[in-house]
C-alpha positions as CSV (number, residue, x, y, z in Angstrom):
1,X,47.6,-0.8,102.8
2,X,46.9,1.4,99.8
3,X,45.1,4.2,101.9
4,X,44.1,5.6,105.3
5,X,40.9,6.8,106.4
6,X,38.3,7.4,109.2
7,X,36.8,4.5,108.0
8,X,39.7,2.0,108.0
9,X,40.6,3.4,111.3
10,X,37.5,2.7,113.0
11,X,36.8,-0.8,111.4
12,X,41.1,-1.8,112.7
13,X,39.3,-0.1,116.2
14,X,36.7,-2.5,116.1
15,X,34.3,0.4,115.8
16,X,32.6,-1.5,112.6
17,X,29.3,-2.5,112.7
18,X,28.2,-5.2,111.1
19,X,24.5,-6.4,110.2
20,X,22.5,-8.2,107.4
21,X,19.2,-7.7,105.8
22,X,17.1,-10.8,105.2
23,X,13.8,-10.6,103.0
24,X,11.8,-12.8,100.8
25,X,8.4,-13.8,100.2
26,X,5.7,-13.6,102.7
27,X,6.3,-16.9,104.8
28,X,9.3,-17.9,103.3
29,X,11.3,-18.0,106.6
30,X,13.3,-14.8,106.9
31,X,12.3,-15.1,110.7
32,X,13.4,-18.9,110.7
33,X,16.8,-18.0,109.2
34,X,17.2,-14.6,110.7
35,X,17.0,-16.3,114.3
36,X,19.6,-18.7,113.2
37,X,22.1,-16.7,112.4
38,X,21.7,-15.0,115.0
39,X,22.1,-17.3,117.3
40,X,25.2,-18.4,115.8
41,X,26.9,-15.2,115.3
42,X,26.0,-13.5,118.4
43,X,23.4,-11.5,116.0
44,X,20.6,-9.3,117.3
45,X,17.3,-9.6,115.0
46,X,15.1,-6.5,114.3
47,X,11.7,-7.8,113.4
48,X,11.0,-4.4,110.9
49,X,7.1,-5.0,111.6
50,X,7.2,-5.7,115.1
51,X,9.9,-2.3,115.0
52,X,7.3,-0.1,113.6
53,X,4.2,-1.3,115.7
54,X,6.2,-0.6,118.9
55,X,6.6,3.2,117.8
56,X,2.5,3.1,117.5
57,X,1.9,4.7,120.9
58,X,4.7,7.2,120.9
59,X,3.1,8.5,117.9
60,X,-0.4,8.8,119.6
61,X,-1.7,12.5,120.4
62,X,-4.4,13.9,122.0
63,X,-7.0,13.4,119.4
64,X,-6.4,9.5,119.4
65,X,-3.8,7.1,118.3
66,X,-1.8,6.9,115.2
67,X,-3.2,5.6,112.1
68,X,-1.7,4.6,109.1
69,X,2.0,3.7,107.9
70,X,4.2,4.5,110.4
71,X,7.3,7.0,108.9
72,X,10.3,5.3,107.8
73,X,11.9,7.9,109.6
74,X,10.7,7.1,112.7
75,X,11.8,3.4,112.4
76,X,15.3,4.5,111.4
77,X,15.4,6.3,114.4
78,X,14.4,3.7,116.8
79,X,17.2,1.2,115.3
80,X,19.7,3.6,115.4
81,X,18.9,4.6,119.0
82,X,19.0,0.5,120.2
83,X,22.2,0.5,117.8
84,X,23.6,3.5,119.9
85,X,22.9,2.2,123.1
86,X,24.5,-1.3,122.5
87,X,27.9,0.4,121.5
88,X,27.4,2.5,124.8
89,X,27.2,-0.6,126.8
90,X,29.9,-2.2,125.0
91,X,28.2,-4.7,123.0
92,X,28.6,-5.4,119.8
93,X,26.2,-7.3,117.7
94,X,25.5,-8.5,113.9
95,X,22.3,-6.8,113.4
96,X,20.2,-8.7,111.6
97,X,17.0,-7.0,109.7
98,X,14.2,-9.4,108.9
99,X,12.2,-8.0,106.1
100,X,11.9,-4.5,105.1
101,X,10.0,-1.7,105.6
102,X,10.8,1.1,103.6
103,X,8.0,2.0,101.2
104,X,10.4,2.3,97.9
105,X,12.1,-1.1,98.5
């Protein structure tokens, strides 16, 4: 080994964490071969649509519900909360992302 850091460390701990990003063409079946791989390599699939639409009603205030795109900031911090509580719980997963949705990608 040519060099030691807190990366290396965690990733000999185990403390990596792995994932893949699938995306392609509107029905080109990133959901088809996102759910294989997953279920072949003990994956966990974020749907990034189905992610942002279920942050829809958090983001709802007194004047009516949430319109428009919802933040990319907002998703990213969804994932990284279900990502966070999986390592709590001891699980470890490929997490799989199927399609995007950042605005610049």
């Amino acid at each position: 080994m040519y060099g030691w850091d807190e990366s290396t460390f965690n990733d000999h701990l185990g403390n990596k964490t792995e994932y893949a990003i699938i995306i392609g063409a509107p029905l080109s079946g990133k959901s088809t071969v996102a759910r294989i791989i997953a279920e072949n390599a003990n994956g966990k699939v974020f749907e990034m649509a189905k992610v942002a639409e279920e942050i829809r009603p958090k983001l709802e205030t007194e004047e009516g519900p949430f319109e428009g795109r919802i933040p990319d900031a907002e998703v990213e911090k969804s994932i990284l909360a279900t990502i966070a509580a999986d390592k709590a719980a001891g699980n470890k997963f490929l997490y799989i992302f199927d399609g995007q949705h950042h605005e610049s990608l």
